[in-house]
MOPAC internal coordinates of N, CA, C and O (Angstrom, degrees):
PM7 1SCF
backbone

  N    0.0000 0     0.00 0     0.00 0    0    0    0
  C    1.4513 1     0.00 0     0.00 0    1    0    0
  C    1.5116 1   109.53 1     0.00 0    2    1    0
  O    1.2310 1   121.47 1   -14.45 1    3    2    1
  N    1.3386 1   114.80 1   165.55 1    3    2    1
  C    1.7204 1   113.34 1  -148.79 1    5    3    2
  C    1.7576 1    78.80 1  -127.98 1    6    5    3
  O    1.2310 1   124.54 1   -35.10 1    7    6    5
  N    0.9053 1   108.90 1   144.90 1    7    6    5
  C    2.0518 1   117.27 1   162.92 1    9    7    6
  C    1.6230 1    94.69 1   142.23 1   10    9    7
  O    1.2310 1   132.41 1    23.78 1   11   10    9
  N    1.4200 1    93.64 1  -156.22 1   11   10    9
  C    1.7716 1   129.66 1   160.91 1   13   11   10
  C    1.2722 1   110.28 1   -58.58 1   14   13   11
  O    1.2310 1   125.65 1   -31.67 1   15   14   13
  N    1.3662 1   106.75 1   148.33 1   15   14   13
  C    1.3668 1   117.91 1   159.69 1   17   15   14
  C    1.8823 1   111.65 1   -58.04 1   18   17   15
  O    1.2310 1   118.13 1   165.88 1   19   18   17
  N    1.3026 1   121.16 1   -14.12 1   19   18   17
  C    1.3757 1   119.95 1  -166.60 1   21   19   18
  C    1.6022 1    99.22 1   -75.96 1   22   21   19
  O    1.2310 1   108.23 1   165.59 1   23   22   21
  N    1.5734 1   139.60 1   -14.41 1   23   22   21
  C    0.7880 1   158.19 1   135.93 1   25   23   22
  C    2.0203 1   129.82 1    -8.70 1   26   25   23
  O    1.2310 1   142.51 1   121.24 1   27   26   25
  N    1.4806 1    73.89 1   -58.76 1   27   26   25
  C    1.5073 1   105.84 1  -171.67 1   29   27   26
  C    1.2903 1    91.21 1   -52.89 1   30   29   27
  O    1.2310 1   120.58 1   -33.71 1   31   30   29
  N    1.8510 1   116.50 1   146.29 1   31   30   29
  C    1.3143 1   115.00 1   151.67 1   33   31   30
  C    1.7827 1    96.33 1  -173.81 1   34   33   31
  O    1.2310 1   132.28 1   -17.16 1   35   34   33
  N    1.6926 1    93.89 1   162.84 1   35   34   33
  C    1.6194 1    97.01 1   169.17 1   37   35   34
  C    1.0582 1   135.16 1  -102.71 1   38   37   35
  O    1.2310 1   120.25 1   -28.91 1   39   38   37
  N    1.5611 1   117.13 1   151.09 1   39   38   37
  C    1.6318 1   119.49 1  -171.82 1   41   39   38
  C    1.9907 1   110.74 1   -54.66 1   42   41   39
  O    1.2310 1   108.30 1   -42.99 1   43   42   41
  N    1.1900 1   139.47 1   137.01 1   43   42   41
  C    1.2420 1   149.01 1  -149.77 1   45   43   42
  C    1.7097 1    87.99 1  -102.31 1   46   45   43
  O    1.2310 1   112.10 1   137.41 1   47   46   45
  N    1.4849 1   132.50 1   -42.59 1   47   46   45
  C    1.4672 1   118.64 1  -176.53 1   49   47   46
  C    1.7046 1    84.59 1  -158.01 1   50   49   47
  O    1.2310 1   122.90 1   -25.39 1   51   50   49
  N    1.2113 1   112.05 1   154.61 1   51   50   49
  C    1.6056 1   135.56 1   173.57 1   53   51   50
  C    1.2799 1   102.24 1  -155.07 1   54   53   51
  O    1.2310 1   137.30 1   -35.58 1   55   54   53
  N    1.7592 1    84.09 1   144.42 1   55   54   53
  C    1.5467 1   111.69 1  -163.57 1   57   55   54
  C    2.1425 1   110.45 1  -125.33 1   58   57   55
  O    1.2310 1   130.29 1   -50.87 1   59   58   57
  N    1.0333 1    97.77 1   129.13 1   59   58   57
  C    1.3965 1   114.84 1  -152.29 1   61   59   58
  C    1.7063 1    95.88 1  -103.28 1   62   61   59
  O    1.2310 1   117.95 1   -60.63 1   63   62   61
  N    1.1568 1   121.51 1   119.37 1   63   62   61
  C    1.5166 1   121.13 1   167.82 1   65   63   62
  C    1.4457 1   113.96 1  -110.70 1   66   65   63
  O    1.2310 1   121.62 1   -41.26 1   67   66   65
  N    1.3473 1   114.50 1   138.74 1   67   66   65
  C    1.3468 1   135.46 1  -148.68 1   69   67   66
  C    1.4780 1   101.52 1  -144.58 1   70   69   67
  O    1.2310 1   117.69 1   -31.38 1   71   70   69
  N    1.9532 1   122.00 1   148.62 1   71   70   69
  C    1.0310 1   121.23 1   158.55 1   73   71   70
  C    1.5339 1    98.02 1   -97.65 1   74   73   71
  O    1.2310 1   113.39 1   -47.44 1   75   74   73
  N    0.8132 1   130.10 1   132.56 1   75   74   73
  C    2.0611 1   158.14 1   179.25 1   77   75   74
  C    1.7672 1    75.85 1   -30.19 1   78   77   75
  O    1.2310 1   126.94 1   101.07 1   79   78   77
  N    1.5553 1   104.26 1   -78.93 1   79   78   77
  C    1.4521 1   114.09 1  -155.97 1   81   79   78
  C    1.3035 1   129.32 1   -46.34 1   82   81   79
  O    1.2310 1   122.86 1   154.24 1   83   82   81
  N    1.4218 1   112.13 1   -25.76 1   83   82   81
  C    1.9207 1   130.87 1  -176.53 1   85   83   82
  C    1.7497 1    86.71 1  -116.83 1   86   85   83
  O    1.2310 1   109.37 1  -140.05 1   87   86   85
  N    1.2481 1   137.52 1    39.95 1   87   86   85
  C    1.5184 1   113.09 1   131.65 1   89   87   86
  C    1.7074 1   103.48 1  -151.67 1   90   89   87
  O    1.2310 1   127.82 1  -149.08 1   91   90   89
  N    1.5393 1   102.55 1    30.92 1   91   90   89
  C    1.9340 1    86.67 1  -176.54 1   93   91   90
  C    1.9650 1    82.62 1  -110.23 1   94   93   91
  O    1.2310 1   123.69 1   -28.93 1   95   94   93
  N    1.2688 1   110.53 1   151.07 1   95   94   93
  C    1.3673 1   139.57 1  -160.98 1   97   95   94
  C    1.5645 1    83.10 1   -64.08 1   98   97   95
  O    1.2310 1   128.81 1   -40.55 1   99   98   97
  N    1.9764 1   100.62 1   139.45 1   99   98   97
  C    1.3298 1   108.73 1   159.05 1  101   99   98
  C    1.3472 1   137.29 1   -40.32 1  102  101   99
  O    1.2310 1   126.31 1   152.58 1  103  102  101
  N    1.4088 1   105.47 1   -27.42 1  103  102  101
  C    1.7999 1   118.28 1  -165.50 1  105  103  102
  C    1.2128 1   105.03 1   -63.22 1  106  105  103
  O    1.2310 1   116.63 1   145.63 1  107  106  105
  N    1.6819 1   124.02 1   -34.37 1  107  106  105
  C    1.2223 1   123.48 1  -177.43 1  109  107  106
  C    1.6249 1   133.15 1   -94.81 1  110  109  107
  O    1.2310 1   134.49 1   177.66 1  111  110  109
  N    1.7640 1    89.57 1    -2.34 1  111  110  109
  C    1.8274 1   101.09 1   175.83 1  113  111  110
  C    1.5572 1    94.24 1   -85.41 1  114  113  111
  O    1.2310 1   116.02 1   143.65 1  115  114  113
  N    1.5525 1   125.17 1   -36.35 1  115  114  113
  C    1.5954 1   127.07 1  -144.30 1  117  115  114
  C    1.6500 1    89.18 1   -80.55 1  118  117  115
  O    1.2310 1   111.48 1   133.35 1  119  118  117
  N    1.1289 1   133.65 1   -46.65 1  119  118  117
  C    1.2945 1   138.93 1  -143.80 1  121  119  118
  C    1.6813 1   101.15 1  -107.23 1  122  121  119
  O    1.2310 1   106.80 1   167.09 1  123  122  121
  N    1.0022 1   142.18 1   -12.91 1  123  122  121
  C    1.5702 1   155.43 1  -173.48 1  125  123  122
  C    1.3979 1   121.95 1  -138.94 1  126  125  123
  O    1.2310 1   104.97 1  -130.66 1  127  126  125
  N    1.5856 1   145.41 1    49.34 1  127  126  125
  C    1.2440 1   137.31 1  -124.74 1  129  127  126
  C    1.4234 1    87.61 1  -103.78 1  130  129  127
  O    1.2310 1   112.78 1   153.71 1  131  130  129
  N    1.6209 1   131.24 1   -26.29 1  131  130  129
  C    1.7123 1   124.17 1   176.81 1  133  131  130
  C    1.6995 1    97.77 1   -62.63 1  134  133  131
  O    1.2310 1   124.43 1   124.38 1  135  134  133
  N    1.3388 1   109.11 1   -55.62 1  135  134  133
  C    1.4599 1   103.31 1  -172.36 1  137  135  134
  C    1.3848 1   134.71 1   -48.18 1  138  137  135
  O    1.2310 1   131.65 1   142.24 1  139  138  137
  N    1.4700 1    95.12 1   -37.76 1  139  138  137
  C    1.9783 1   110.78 1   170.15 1  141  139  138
  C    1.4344 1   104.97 1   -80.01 1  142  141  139
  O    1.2310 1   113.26 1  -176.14 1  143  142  141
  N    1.1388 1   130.34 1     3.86 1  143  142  141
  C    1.3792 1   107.11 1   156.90 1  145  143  142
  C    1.4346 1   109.32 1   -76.11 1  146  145  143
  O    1.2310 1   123.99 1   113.49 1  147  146  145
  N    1.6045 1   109.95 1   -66.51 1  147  146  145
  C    1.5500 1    96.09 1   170.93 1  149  147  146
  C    1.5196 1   137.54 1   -37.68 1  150  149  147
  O    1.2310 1   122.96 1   175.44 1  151  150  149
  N    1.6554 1   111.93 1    -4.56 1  151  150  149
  C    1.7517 1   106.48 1   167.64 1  153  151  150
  C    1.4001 1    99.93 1   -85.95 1  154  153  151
  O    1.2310 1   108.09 1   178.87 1  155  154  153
  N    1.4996 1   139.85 1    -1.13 1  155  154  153
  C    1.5531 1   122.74 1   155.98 1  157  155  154
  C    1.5072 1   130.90 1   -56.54 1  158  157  155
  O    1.2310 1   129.83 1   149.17 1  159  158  157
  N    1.7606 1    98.65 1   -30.83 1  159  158  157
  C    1.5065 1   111.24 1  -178.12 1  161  159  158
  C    1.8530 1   108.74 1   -81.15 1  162  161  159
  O    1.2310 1   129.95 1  -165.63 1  163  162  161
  N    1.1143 1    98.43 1    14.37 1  163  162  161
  C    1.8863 1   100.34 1   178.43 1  165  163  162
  C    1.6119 1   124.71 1  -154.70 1  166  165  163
  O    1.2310 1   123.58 1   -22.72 1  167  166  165
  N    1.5626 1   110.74 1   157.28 1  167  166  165
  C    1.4852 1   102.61 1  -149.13 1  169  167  166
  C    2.1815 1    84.83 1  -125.78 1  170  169  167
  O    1.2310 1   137.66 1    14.25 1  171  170  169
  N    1.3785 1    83.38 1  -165.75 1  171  170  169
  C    2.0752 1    70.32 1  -166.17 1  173  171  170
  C    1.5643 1    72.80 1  -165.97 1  174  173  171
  O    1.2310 1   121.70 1   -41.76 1  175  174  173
  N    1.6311 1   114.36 1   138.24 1  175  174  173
  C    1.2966 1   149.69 1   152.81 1  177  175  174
  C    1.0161 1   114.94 1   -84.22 1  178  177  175
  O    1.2310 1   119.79 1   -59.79 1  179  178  177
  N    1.0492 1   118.00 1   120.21 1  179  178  177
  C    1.4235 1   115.88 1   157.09 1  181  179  178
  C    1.3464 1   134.82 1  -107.51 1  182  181  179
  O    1.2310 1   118.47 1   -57.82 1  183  182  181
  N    1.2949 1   120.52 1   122.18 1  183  182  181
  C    1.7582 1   107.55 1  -159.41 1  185  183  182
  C    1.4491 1   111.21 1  -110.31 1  186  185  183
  O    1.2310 1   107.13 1   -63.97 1  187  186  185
  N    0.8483 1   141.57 1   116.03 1  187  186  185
  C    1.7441 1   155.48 1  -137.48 1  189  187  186
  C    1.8638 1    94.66 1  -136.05 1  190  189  187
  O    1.2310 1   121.49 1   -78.43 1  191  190  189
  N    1.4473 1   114.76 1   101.57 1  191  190  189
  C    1.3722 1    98.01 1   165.20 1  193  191  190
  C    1.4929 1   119.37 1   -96.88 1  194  193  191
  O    1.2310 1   116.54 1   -12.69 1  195  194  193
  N    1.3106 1   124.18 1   167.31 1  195  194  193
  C    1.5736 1   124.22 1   141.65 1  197  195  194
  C    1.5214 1   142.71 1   -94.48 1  198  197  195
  O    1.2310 1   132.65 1  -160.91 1  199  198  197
  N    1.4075 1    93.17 1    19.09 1  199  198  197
  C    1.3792 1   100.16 1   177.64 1  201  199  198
  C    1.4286 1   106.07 1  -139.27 1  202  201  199
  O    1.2310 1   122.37 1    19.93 1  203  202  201
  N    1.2566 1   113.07 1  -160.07 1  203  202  201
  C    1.6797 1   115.14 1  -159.32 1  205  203  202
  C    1.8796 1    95.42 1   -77.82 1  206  205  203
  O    1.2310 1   130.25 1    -0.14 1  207  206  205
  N    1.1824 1    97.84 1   179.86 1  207  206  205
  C    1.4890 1   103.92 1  -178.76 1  209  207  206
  C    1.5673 1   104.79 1    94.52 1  210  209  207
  O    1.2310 1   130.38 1   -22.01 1  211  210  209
  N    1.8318 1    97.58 1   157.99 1  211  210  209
  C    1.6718 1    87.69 1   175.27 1  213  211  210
  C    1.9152 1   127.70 1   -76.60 1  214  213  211
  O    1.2310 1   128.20 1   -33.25 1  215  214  213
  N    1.3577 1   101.81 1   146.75 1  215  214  213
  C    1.3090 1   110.61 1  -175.81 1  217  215  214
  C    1.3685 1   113.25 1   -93.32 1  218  217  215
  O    1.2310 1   127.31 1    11.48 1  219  218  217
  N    1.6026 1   103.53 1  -168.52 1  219  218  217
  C    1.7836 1   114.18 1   161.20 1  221  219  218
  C    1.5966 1   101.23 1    30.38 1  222  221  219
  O    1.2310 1   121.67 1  -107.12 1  223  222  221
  N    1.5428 1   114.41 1    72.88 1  223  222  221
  C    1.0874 1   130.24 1  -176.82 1  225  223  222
  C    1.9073 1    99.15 1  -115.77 1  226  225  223
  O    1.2310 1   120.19 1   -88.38 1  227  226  225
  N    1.3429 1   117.24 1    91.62 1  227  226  225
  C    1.1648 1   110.75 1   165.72 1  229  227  226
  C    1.8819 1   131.41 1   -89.73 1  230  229  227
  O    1.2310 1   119.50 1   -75.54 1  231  230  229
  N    1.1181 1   118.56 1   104.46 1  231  230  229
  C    1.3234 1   132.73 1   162.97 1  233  231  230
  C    1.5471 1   138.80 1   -73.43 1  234  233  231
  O    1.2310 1   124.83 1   -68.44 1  235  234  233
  N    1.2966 1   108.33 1   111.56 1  235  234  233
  C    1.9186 1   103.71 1   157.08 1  237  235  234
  C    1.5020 1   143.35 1   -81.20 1  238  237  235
  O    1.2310 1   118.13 1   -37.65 1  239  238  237
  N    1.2301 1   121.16 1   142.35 1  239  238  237
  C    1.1414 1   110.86 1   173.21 1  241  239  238
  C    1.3922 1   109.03 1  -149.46 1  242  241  239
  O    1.2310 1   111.19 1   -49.51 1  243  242  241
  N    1.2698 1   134.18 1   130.49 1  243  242  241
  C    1.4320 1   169.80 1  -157.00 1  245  243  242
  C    2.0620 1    98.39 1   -64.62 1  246  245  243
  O    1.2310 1   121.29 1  -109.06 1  247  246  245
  N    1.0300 1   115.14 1    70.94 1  247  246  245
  C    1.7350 1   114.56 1   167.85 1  249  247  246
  C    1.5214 1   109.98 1   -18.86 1  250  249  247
  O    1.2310 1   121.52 1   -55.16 1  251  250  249
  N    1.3435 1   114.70 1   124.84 1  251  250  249
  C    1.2845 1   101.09 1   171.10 1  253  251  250
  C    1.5859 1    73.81 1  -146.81 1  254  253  251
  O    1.2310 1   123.99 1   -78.49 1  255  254  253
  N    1.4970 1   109.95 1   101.51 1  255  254  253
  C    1.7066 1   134.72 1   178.39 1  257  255  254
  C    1.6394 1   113.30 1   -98.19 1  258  257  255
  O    1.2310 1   127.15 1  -177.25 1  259  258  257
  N    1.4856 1   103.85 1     2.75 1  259  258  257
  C    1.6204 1   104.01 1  -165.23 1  261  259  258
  C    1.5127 1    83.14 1   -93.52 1  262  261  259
  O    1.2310 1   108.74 1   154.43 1  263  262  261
  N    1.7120 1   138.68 1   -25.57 1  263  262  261
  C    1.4056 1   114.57 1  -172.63 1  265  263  262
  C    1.5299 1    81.73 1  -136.67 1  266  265  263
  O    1.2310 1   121.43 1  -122.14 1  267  266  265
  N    1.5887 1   114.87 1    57.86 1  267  266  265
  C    1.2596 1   118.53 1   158.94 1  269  267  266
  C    1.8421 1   109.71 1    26.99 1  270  269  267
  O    1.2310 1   126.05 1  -106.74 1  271  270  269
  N    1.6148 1   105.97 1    73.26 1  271  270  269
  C    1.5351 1   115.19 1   160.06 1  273  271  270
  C    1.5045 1   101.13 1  -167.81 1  274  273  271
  O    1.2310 1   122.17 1    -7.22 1  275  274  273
  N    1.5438 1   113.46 1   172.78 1  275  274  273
  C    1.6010 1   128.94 1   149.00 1  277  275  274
  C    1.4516 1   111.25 1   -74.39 1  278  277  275
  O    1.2310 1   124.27 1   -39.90 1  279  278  277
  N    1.3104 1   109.40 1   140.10 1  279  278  277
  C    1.6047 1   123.47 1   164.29 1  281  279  278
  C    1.8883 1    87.35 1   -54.50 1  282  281  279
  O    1.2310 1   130.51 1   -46.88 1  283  282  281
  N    1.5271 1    97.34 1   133.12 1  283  282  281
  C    2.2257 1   107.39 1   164.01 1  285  283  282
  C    1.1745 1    82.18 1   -53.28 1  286  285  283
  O    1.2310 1   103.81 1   100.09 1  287  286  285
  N    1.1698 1   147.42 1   -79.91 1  287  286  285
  C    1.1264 1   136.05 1   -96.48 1  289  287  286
  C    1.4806 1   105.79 1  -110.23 1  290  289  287
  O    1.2310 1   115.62 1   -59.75 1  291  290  289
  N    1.5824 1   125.93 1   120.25 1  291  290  289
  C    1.5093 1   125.66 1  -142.75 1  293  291  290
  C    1.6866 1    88.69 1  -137.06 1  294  293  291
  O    1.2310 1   131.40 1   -13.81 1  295  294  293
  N    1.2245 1    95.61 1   166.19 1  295  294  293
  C    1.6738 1   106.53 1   144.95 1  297  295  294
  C    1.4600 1   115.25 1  -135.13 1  298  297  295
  O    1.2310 1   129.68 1    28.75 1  299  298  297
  N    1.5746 1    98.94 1  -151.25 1  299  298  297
  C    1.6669 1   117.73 1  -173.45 1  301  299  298
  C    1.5237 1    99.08 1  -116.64 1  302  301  299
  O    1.2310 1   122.16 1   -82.65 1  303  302  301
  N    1.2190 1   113.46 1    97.35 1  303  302  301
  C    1.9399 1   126.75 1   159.44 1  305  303  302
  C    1.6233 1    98.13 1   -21.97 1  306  305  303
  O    1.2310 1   125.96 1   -87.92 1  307  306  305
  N    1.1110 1   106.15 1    92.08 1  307  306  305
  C    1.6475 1   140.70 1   130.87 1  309  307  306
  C    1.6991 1   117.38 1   -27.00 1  310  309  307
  O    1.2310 1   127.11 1   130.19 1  311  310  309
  N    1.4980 1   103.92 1   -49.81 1  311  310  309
  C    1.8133 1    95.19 1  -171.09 1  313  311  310
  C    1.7074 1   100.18 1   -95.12 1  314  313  311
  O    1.2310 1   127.37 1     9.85 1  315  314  313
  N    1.4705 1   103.43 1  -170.15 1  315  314  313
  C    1.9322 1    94.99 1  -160.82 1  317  315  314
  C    1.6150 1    83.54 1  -109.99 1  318  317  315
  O    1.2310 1   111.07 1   -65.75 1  319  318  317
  N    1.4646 1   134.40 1   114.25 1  319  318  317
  C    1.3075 1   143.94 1   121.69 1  321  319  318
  C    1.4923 1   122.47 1    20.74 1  322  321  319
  O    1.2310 1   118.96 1   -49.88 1  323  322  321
  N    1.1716 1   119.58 1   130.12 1  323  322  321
  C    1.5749 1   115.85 1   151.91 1  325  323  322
  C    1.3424 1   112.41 1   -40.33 1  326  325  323
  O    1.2310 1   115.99 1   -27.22 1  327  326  325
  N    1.3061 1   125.21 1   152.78 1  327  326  325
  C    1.5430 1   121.95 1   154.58 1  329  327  326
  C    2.0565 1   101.07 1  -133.59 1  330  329  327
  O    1.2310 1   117.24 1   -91.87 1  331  330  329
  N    0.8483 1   122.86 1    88.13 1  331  330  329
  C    1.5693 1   146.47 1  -165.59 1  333  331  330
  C    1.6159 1    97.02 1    48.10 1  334  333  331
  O    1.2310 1   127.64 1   -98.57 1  335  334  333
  N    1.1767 1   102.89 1    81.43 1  335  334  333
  C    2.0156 1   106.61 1  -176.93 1  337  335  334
  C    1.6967 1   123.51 1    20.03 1  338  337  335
  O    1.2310 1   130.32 1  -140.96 1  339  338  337
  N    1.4434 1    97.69 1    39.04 1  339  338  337
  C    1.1350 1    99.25 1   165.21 1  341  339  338
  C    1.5775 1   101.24 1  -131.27 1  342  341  339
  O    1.2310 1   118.42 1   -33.30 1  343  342  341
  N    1.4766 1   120.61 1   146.70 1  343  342  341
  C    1.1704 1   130.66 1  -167.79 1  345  343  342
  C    1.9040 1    90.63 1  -112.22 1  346  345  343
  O    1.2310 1   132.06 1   -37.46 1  347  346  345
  N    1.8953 1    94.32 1   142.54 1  347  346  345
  C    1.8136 1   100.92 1   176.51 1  349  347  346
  C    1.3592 1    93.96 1  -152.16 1  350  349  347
  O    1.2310 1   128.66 1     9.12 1  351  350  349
  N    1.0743 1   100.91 1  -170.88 1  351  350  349
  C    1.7692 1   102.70 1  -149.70 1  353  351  350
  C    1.5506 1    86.72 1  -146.68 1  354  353  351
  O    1.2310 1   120.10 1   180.00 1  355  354  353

């Protein structure tokens, strides 16, 4: 953007799209390999705010790409996340 710095400002919440399968922690592809197939069929939000309220809100929802949408109906990621491809306990 072109002006003043008075301009400048930060995003209030950002939302992160993810395939389930390339960001849920190795521990759970190595040890369950039927189950991680089913994290191909689902995608995960992640909602990161900058202001008050709760953050680092990760969500699923079920691909349904044959009439181009997400299944409404989501939950809250159950397995533990990458945290920069390193797994901690």
């Amino acid at each position: 953007m072109r002006g003043s710095s008075a301009l400048a400002y930060e995003c209030d919440i950002a939302v992160l799209l993810n395939d389930k399968f390339n960001c849920v922690s190795k521990v759970h592809l190595a040890y369950d390999p039927v189950r991680a197939e089913t994290f191909r069929n689902y995608a995960i939000f992640s909602v990161e705010k900058n202001r008050g309220g709760p953050g680092l809100v990760d969500l699923e929802f079920k691909k349904d790409f044959l009439y181009y949408r997400f299944n409404p109906i989501g939950g809250i990621v159950e397995e533990r996340l990458i945290d920069e491809r390193v797994y901690t306990e």
